[in-house]
N, C-alpha and C positions, 0 to 999 in steps of 0.2 A: 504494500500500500504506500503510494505516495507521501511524503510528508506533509503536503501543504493538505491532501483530506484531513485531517484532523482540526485544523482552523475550522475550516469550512464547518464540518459538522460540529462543532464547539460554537459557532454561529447562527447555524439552521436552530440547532439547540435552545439557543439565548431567544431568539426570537420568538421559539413557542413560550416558553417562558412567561416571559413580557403581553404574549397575546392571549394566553390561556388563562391566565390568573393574576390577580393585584400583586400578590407580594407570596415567597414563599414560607408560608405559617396557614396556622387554621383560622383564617379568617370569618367571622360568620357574617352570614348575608344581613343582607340591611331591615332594621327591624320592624319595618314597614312592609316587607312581600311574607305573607304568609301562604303562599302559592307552592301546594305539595309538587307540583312536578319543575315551578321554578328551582328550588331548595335541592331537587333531586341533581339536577343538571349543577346549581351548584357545588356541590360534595362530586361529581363526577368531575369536574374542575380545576377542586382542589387536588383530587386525588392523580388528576392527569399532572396536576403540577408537580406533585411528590416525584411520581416518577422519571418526568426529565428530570429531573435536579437528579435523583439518583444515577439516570443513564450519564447525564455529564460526570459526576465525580467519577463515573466506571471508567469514561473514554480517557478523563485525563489521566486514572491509573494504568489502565493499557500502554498510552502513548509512550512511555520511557522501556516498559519492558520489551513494545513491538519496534521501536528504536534500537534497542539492544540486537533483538533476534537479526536484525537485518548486518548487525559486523559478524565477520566472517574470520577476523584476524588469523594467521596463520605464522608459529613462529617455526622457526627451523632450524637445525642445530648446523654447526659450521663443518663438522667433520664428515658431511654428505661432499664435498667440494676435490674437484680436482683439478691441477695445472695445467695450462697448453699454454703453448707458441701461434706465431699466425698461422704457421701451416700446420699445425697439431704437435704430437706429443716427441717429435725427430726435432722441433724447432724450440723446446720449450728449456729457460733455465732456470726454473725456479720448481723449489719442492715442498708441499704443506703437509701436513700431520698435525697426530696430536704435539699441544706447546708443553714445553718443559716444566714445567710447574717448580723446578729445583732452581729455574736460573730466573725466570721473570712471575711479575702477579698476573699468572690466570691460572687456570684448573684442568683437569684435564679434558675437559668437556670444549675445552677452546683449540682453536686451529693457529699453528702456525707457520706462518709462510718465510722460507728464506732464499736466496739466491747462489747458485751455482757461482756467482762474478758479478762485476756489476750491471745492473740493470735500468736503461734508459726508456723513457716513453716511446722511444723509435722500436723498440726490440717487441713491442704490444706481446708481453705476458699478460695475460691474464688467469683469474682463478674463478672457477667456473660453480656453481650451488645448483645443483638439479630441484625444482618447485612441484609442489603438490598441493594445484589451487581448484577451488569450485567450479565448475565448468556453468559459464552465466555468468560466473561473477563480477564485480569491479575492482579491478587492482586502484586504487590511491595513491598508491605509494609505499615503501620501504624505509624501515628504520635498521642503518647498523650502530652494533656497538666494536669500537676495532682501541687497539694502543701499540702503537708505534713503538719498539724499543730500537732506537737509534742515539747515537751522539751529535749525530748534526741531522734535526729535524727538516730542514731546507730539502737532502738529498733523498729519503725514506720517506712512501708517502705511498697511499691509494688517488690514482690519477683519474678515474673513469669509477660509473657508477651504471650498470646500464640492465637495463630487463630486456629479453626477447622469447620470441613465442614462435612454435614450429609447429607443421605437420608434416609435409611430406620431407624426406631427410635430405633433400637437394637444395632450402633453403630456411632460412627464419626470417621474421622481420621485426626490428629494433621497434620496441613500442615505449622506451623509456631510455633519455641518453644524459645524462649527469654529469659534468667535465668539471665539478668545483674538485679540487685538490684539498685532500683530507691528509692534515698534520696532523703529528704527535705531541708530546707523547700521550697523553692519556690516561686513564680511558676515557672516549669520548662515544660520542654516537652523536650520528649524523642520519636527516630525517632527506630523500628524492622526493619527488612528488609526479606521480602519475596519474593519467586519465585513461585507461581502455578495459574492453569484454574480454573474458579468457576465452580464448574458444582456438586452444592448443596445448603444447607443450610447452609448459615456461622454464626459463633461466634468469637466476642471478649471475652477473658476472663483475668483476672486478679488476681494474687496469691497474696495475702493481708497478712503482717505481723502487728498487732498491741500491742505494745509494755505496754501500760499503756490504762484502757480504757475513759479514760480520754483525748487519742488522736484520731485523724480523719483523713484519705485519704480524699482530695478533687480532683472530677475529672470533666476537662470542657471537652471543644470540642475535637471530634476525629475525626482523619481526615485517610482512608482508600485508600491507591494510586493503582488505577487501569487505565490500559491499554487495549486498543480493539488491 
């Protein structure tokens, strides 16, 4: 259901309200009709008035929970994720796993990305997150949470932030493309913002800059905001 229906009928509402009856209480009729089928029709009335007032407090209780029903959120753990180069996995120099939880703060539930050598925005590694969204849905957007463990924040960095959707395996097409540059060290989290229908196969992916190989991307929870 739309959102603006609910105005609407919290309107329709008001107005029977206002037309049905003086005020909502037990008002008695005026002391001058002692007319049995007037009085009837009054008390019919009043009683029609009780129940919009009740059907409104219903709809306004409804409204937040059928609000609710409609996110769809979708969080996803980071260790679904794996490396490529532009031409696949013969071009790739970068390797993620579980983070060491001995050397930096995160857990073992977090992914970390490091680098064979150094790694330029020309070299487009990326680290790739397989999505399991509602077929209908509305993607909004994406939240990560990532920390940087670098000594010079400037060279280590996630460059690219991007979502795509596929069906046949001979292409995808980018439905979300993100090019702010996410510094460390962190932790941080950083919120894309997208607008489209699922109606494929989706991807996270991520353009990875690493500076010295000596430093690491770490990346926790992602959180996927969709809508029915």
């Amino acid at each position: 259901m739309e959102q603006r229906t609910f105005p609407i009928l919290m309107g329709i509402l008001l107005v029977l309200v206002i037309l049905t009856a003086p005020a909502y209480a037990e008002i008695p009729p005026p002391e001058d009709s002692e007319d049995p089928q007037f009085l009837e029709v009054w008390d019919a009335l009043i009683a029609l008035q009780e129940q919009i007032a009740d059907a409104f407090c219903t709809i306004l209780a409804l409204e937040d929970e059928v609000a609710g029903l409609k996110l769809e959120n979708v969080w996803v753990s980071p260790l679904v994720a794996y490396p490529t180069g532009p031409n696949g996995p013969h071009t790739t120099y970068i390797t993620s796993g579980i983070c060491n939880a001995s050397d930096l703060p995160c857990t073992p539930g977090a992914l970390e990305i490091t680098g064979e050598t150094v790694v330029t925005e020309d070299d487009y590694q990326w680290v790739i997150f397989p999505l399991i969204l509602p077929d209908g849905g509305k993607v909004t957007g994406v939240m990560i949470h990532y920390y940087i463990n670098t000594t010079d924040p400037a060279t280590t960095y996630i460059a690219q932030t991007r979502l795509s959707q596929m069906t046949t395996p001979d292409g995808a097409t980018v439905m979300m493309d993100d090019d702010t540059d996410l510094y460390g060290p962190g932790p941080f989290e950083h919120t894309s913002f997208a607008s489209y229908q699922v109606g494929g196969a989706n991807i996270l992916e991520l353009k990875v800059v690493i500076g010295n190989p000596d430093d690491s991307i770490v990346i926790g929870g992602i959180e996927i905001f969709v809508e029915r």
